[in-house]
ROZASE-327484 format. One record per residue (C-alpha): residue number from 1; x, y, z. Coordinates in steps of 0.2 Angstrom, whole numbers, plus 5000, padded with zeros to 4 digits. Layout:
LOPA   num   east   north     up
LOPA   NUM      X       Y      Z
...
This chain:
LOPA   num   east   north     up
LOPA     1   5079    5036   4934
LOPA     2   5066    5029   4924
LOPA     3   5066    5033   4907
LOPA     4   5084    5023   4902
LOPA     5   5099    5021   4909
LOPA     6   5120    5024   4908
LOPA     7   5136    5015   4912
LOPA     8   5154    5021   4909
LOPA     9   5166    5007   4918
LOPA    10   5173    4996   4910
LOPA    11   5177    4978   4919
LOPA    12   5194    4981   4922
LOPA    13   5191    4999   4929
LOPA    14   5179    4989   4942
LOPA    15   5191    4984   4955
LOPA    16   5196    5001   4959
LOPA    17   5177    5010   4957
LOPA    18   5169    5017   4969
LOPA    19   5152    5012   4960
LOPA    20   5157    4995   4961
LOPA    21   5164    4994   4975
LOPA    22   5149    5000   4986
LOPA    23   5140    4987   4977
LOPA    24   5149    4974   4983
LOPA    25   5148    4980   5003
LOPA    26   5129    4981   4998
LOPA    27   5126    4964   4988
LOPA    28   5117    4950   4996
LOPA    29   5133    4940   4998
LOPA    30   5143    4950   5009
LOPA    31   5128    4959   5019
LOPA    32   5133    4948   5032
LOPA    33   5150    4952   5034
LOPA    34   5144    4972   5033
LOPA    35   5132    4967   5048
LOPA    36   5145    4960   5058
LOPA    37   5158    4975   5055
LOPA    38   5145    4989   5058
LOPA    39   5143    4978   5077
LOPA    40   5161    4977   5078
LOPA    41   5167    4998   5076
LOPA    42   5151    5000   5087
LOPA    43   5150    4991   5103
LOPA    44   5138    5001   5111
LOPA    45   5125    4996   5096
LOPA    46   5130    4977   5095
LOPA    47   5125    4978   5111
LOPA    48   5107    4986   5109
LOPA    49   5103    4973   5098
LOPA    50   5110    4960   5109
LOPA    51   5096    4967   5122
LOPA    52   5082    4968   5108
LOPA    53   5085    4949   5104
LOPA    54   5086    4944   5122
LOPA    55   5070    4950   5124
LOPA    56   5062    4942   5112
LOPA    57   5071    4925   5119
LOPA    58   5057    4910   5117
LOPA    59   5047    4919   5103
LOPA    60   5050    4926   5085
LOPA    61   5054    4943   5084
LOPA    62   5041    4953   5078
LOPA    63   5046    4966   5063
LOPA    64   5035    4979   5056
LOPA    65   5039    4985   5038
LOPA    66   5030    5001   5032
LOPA    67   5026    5001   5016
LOPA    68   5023    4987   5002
LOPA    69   5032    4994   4988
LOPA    70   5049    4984   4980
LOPA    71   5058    4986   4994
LOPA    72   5046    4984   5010
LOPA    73   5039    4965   5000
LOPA    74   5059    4959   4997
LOPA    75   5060    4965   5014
LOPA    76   5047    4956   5020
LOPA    77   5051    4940   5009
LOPA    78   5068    4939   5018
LOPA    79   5064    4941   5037
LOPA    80   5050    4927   5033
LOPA    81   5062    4915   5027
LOPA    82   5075    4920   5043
LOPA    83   5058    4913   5056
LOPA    84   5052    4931   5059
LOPA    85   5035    4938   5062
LOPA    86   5031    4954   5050
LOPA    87   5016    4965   5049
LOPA    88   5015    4977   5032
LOPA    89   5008    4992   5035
LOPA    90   5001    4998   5019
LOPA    91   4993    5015   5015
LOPA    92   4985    5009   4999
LOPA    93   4973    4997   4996
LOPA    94   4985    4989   4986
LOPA    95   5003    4979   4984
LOPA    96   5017    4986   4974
LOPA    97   5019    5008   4979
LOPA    98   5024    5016   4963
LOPA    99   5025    4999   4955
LOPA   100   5008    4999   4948
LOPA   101   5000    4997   4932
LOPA   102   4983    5005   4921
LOPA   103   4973    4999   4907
LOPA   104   4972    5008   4893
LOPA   105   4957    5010   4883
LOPA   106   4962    4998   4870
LOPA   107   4962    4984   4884
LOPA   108   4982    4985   4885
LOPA   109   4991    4987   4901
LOPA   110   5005    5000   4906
LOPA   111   5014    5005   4916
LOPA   112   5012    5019   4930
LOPA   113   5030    5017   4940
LOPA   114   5045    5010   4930
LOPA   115   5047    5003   4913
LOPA   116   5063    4998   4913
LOPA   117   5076    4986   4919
LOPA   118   5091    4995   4920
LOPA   119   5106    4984   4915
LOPA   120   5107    4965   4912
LOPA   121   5121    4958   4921
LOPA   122   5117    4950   4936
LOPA   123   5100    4961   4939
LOPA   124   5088    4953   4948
LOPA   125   5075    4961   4943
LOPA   126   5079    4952   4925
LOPA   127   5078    4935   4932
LOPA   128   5063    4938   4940
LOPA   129   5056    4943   4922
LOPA   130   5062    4929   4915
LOPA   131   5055    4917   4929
LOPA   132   5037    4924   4927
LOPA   133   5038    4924   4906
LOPA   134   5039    4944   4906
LOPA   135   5040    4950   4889
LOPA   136   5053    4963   4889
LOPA   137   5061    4973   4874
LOPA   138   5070    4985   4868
LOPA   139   5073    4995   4851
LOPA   140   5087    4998   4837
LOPA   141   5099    5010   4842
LOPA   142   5090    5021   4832
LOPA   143   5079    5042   4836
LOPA   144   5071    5054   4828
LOPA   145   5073    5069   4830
LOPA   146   5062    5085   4826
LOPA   147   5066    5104   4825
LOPA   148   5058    5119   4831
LOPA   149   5044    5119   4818
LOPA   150   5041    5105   4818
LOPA   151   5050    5097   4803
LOPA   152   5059    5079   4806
LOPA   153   5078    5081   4803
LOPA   154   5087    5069   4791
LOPA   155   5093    5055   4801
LOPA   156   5111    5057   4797
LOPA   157   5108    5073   4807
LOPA   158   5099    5067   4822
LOPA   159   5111    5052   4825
LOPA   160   5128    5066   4824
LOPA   161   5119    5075   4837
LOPA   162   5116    5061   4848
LOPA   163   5133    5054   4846
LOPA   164   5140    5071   4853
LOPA   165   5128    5070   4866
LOPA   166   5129    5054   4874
LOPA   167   5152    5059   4870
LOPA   168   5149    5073   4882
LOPA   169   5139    5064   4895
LOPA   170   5152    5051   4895
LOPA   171   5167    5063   4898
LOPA   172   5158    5072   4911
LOPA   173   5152    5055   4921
LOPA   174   5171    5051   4920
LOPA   175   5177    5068   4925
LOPA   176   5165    5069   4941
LOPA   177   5172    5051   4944
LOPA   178   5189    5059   4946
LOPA   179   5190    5075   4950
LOPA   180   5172    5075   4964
LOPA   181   5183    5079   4977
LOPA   182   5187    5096   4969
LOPA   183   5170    5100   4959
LOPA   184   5161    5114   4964
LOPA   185   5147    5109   4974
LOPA   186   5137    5123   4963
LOPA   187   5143    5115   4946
LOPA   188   5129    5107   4934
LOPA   189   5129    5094   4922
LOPA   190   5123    5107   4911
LOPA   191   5138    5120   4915
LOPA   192   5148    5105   4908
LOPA   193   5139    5103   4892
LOPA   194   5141    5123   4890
LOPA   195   5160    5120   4891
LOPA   196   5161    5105   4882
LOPA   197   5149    5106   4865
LOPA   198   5158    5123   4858
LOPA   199   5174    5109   4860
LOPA   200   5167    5096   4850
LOPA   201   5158    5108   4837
LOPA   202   5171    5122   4835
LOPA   203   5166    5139   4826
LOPA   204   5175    5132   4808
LOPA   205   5162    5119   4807
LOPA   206   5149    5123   4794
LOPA   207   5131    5125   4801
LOPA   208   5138    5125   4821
LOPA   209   5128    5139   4827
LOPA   210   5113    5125   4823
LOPA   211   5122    5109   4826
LOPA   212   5127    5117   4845
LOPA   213   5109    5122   4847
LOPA   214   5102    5104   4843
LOPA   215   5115    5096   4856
LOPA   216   5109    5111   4869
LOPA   217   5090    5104   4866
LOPA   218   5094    5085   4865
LOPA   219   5106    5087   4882
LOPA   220   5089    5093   4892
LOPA   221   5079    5079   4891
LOPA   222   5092    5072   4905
LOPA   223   5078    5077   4914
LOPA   224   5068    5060   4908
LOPA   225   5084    5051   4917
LOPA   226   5081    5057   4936
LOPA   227   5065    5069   4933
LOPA   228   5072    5087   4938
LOPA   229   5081    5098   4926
LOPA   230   5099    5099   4918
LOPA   231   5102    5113   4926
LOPA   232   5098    5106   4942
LOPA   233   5111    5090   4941
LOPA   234   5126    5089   4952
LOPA   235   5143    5087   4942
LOPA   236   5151    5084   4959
LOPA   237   5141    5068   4961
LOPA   238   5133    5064   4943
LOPA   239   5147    5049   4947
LOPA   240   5131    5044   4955
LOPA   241   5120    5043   4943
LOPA   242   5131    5024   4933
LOPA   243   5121    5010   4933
LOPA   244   5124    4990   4929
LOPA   245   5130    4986   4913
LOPA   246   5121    4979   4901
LOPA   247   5107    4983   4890
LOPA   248   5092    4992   4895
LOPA   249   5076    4985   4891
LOPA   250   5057    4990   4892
LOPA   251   5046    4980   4900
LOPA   252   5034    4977   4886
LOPA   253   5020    4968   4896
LOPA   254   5021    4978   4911
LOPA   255   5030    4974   4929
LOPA   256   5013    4966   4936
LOPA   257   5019    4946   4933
LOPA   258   5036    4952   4943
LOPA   259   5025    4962   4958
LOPA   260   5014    4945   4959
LOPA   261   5028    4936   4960
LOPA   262   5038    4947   4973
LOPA   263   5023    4950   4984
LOPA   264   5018    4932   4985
LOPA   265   5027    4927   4999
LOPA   266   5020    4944   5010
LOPA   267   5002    4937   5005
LOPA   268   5005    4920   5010
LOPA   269   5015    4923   5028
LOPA   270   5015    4940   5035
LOPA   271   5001    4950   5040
LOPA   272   4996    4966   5031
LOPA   273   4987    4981   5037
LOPA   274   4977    4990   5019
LOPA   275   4976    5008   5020
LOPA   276   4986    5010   5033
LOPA   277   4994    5028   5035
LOPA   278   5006    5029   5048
LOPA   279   5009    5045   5058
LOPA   280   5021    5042   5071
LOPA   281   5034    5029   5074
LOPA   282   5040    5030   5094
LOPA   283   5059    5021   5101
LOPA   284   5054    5018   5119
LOPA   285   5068    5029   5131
LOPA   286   5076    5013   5138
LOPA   287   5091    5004   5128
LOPA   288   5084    4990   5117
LOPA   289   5068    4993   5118
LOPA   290   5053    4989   5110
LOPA   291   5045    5003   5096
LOPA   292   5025    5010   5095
LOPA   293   5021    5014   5077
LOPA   294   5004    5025   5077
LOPA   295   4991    5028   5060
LOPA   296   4981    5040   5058
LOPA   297   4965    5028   5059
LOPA   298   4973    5028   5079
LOPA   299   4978    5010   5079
LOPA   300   4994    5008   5087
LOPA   301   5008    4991   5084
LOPA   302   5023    4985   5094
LOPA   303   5037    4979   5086
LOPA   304   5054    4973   5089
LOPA   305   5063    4982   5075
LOPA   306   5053    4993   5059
LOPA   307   5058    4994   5041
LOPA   308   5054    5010   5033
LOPA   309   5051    5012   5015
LOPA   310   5041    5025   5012
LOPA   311   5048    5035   4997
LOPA   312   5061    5050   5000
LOPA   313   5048    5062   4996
LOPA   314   5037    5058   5012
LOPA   315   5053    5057   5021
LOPA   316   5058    5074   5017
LOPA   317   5039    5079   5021
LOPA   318   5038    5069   5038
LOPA   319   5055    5070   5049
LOPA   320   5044    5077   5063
LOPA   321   5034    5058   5064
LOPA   322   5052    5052   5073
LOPA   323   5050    5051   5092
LOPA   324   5063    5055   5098
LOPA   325   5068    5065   5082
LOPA   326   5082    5060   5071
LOPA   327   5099    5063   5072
LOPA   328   5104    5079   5065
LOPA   329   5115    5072   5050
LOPA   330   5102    5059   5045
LOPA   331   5090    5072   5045
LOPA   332   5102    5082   5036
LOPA   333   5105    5069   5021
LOPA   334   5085    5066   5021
LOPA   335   5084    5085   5016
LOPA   336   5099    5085   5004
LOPA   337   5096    5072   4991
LOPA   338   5085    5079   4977
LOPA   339   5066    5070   4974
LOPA   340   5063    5072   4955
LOPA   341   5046    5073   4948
LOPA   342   5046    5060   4932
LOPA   343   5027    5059   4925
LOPA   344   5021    5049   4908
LOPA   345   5006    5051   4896
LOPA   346   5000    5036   4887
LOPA   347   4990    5038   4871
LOPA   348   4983    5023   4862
LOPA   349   4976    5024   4843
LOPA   350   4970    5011   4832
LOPA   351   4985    5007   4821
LOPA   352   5005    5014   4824
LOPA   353   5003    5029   4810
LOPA   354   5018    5033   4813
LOPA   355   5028    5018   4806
LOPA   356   5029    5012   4788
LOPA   357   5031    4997   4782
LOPA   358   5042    5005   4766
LOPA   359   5061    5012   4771
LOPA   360   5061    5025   4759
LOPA   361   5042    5033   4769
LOPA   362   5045    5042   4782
LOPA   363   5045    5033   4801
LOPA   364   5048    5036   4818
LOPA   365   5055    5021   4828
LOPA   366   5061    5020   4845
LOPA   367   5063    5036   4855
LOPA   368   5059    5053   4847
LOPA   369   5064    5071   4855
LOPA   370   5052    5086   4848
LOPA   371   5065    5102   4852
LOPA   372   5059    5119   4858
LOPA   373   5042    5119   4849
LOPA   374   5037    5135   4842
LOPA   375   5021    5127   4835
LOPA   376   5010    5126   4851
LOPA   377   5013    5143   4859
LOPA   378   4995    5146   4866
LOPA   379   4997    5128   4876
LOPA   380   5016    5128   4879
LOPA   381   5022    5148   4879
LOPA   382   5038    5140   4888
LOPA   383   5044    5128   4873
LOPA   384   5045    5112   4884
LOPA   385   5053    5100   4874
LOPA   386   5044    5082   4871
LOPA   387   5050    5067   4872
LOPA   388   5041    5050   4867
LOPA   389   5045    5032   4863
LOPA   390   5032    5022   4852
LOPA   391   5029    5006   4857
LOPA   392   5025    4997   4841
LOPA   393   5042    4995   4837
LOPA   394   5048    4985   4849
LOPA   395   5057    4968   4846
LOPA   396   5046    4961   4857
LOPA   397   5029    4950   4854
LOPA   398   5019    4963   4868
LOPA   399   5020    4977   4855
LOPA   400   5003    4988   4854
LOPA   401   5001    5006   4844
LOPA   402   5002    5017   4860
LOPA   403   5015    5033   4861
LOPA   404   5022    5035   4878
LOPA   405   5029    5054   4882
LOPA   406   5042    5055   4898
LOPA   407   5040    5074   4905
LOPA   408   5049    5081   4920
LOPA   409   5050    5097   4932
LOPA   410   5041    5112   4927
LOPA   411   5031    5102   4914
LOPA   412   5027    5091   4927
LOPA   413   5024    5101   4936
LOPA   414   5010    5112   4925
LOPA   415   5000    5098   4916
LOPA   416   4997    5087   4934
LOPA   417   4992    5102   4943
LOPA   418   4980    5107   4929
LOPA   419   4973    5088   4930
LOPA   420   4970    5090   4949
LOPA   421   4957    5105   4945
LOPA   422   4948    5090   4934
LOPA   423   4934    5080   4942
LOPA   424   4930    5068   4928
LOPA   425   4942    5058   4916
LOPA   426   4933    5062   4902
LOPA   427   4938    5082   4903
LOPA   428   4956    5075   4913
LOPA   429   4956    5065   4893
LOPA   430   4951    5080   4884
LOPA   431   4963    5089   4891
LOPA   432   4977    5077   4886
LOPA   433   4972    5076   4871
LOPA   434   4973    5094   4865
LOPA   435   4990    5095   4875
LOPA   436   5000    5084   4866
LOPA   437   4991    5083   4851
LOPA   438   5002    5097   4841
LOPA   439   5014    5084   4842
LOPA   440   5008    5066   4839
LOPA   441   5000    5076   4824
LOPA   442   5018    5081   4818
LOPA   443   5022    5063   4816
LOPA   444   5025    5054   4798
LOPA   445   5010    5047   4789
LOPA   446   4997    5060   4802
LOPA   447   4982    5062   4794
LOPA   448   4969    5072   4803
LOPA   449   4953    5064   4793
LOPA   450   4960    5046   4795
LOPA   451   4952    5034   4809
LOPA   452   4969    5028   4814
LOPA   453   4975    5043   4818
LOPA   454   4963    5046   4830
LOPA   455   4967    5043   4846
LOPA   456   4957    5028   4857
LOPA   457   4960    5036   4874
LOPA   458   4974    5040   4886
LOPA   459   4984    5038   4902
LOPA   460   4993    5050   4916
LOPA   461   5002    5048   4930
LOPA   462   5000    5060   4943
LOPA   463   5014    5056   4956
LOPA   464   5016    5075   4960
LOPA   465   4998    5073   4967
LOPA   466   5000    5058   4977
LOPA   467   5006    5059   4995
LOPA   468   5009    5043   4998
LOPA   469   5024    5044   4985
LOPA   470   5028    5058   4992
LOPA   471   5025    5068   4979
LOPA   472   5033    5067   4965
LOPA   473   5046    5051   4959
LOPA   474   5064    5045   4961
LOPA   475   5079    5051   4970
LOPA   476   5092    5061   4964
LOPA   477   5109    5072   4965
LOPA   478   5106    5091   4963
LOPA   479   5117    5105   4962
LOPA   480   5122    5112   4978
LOPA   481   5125    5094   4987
LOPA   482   5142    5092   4995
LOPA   483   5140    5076   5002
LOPA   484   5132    5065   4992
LOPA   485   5136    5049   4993
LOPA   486   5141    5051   5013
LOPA   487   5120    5055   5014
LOPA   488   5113    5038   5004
LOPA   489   5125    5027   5016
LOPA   490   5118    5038   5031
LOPA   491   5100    5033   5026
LOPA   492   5106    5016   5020
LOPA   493   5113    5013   5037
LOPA   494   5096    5017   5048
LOPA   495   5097    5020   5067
LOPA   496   5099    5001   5070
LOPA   497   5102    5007   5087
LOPA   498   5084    5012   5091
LOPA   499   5079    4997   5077
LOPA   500   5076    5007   5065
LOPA   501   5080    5002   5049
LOPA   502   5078    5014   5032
LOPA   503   5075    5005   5013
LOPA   504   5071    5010   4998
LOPA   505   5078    5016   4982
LOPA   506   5087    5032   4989
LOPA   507   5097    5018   5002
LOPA   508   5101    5007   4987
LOPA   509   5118    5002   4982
LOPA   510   5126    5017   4971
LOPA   511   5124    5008   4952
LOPA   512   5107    5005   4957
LOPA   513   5100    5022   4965
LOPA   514   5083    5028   4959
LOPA   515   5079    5010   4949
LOPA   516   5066    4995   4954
LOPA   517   5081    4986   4956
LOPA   518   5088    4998   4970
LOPA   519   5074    4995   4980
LOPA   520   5072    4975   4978
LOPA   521   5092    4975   4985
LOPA   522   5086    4989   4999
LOPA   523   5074    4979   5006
LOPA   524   5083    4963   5004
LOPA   525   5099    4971   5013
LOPA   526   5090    4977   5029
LOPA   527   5082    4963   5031
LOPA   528   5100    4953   5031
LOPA   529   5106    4965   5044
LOPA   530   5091    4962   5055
LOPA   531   5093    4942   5052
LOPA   532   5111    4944   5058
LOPA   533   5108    4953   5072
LOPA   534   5095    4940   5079
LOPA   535   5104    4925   5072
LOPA   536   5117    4914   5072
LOPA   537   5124    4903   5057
LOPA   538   5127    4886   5058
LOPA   539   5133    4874   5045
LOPA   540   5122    4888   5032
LOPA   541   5106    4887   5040
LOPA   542   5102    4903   5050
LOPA   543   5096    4899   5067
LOPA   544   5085    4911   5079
LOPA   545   5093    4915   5092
């Protein structure tokens, strides 16, 4: 859920929310109290994990945490400050998983992985920014929007569209709120847009056969929310899909300030194993015993409890590398949560063309969506819609004269698998280039002759064609899921009776699902639930049992 973010409840509809009331369980305050409940309805695994710590009586439990992204270095930074011994294991050669960043050309630095934090109130992830001096920003509630050939529509236009949009995603966030239990599992979000826009634009108003269309167009670039199509959403669950309130802001300098930070205590106390692919994770047959995790390279660790945080995607890929496997409804909610496949294109020019410093010129500001375009059929014969926020608008210091485009699914899809069959960046650059160009050129102030508008180099993810993130980007809740939320609190919940504990941003709190923040509280709640089950708190300080 990277592109931006939603949130319908208000503060008084908290106490009775679903949403808020999983995030309270989840929240580092009262992960505690959840250890000590999931002990007390399940003897049988209190007493495991009694054995576990036993065994490791005179000495620090050793914990191994696989994978150094958000939630495996929160992870890590917590079971160091409860007196345990961790080993990351890392498949990279590099902290930080999908939280990574690129250098552009130009000499500025982007983001691959998030861009956003995702709500302010009480968000970590913001304090965090605000500790290391992140710049972060965010623009005038204000898009541009383009039609079919092209031709920018009058603002007064665009912003009526938009209003009915974001209407309609707010009555069907609450209408899966209270009416999930009854919701087909095979209704979409964009069945509910097909029932809902003839509503708010009836067959009297002027023009609604094009006002209906715009709306149509605008409402599938949900897609850039969880990286898989409209069509594809769940109704049943999109309850899911809330987030923390509070405004959304762009990291404007990038997340690498945060990542240093986050990782720092993993560098300075926990040992960490670089390009390290691990292939099989082995629970010893007797109760409470210890667990053999295997690489590829055929080292092999022993460990009193592991953390796993690979992404969802390598999950989905990798259920087999359980020994014994995992039990059939965990591996059931692994398989049912969707794995989008979000992707971005940077492109840098000289100056931001785009903008103009008089109001009566024509300007693009913030976010622009480019519908259906008929005006680049040899490159796009299937009309993908573009979507793009300019990033020299900002009100933010870090601004720099770079347009970022979100894409998702079959987009996705057809421009990384074409970059996979190039070898070099130049012809990878080329090929970006002439891809998106019909658009960037459709952009006030575009001058084909002018230097500024030529572009100084480019940027592209390629999740789709990276194993280790399991190909593709961020969880999500498609059509066809019956038990949604029942799956994330099954992978959230880990096989603490073989010590084997899951995190990441598919096990996060509900609000946070799919966001940097998600995965920071992942790997900070395990982590509590394996302190508690080795310690013992007295007068505040945790002590090692």
């Amino acid at each position: 859920m990277d592109a931006y973010s939603i949130s319908f409840t208000s503060a008084s509809q908290r106490n009775f929310s679903r949403i808020w009331r999983d995030l309270k369980t989840c929240r580092q305050y009262s992960v505690m109290e959840m250890a000590v409940e999931d002990f007390s309805e399940q003897p049988s695994l209190g007493q495991r994990i009694g054995e576990r710590r036993a065994r490791s009586s005179g000495r620090k439990p050793h914990v191994g945490v696989i994978g150094a992204g958000l939630a495996g270095l929160r992870c890590t930074d917590v079971l160091l400050q409860h007196g345990f011994e961790v080993t990351l294991i890392e498949g990279r050669n590099r902290l930080g998983g999908r939280v990574h960043q690129a250098r552009l050309p130009s000499g500025h630095l982007v983001d691959a992985g998030p861009n956003w934090i995702h709500g302010t109130n009480d968000n970590p992830i913001l304090d965090l920014a605000k500790e290391t001096g992140t710049i972060t920003g965010s623009w005038e509630e204000k898009s541009s929007v383009f039609d079919e050939t092209g031709k920018q529509l009058p603002q007064s236009d665009a912003v009526n569209c938009s209003t009915i949009l974001w209407e309609i995603v707010g009555d069907a966030f609450q209408h899966s709120n209270k009416h999930s239990a009854t919701i087909s599992p095979d209704e979409s979000l964009w069945d509910f847009f097909k029932k809902e826009v003839p509503r708010k634009i009836p067959d009297s108003e002027p023009d609604y056969e094009r006002k209906r269309n715009c709306v149509y167009q605008l409402a599938d670039q949900w897609g850039a929310f969880v990286g898989s199509h409209i069509f594809t959403q769940s109704l049943k669950f999109f309850w899911l899909e809330e987030c923390i309130d509070g405004e959304n802001l762009f990291v404007a300098d990038t997340y690498q300030k945060i990542l240093q930070l986050v990782a720092k205590p993993a560098v300075e106390g926990a040992k960490i194993k670089y390009e390290t692919i691990v292939n099989k994770i082995q629970s010893t047959s007797d109760e409470g015993g210890m667990l053999n995790v295997y690489t590829e390279g055929g080292e092999s660790f022993e460990f009193d409890e592991v953390v796993f945080t690979a992404p969802l995607g390598w999950l989905k890929q990798h259920t087999d590398a359980f020994e014994p496997e995992l039990p059939l409804r965990l591996t059931k909610a692994i398989r049912n949560i969707g794995y989008g496949c979000l992707e971005k294109t940077y492109i840098g020019f000289p100056k931001a063309f785009w903008l103009s410093a008089d109001p009566k010129d024509p300007s693009v500001q913030g976010f622009c969506q480019m519908l259906s375009p008929n005006y680049a059929t040899d490159s796009n014969p299937q009309k993908w819609n573009q979507e793009l926020v300019e990033l020299a608008s900002l009100k933010s210091s870090a601004v720099h004269p770079t347009l970022l485009y979100y894409f998702y699914g079959d987009q996705s899809k057809f421009i990384t698998g074409e970059l996979a069959k190039l070898a070099s960046k130049e012809k990878k650059d080329k090929f970006l280039l002439d891809w998106f160009k019909p658009y960037y050129s459709r952009l006030p102030n575009y001058d084909e002759n002018s230097p500024d508008c030529q572009p100084t180099g480019c940027y592209a993810t390629e999740w789709l064609n990276d194993h280790l993130a399991g190909n593709g980007s961020y969880g999500n809740f498609q059509v066809g899921l019956e038990e949604g939320d029942v799956d994330i609190e099954t992978m959230r919940k880990g096989l603490p009776d073989r010590g084997l504990w899951l995190a990441g941003e598919h096990t996060a709190p509900f609000v946070a699902l799919g966001t940097a923040t998600g995965a920071y509280w992942s790997g900070e709640s395990v982590a509590k639930r394996i302190a508690q089950a080795y310690s013992r708190v007295e007068g505040g300080a945790t002590v090692l049992n």
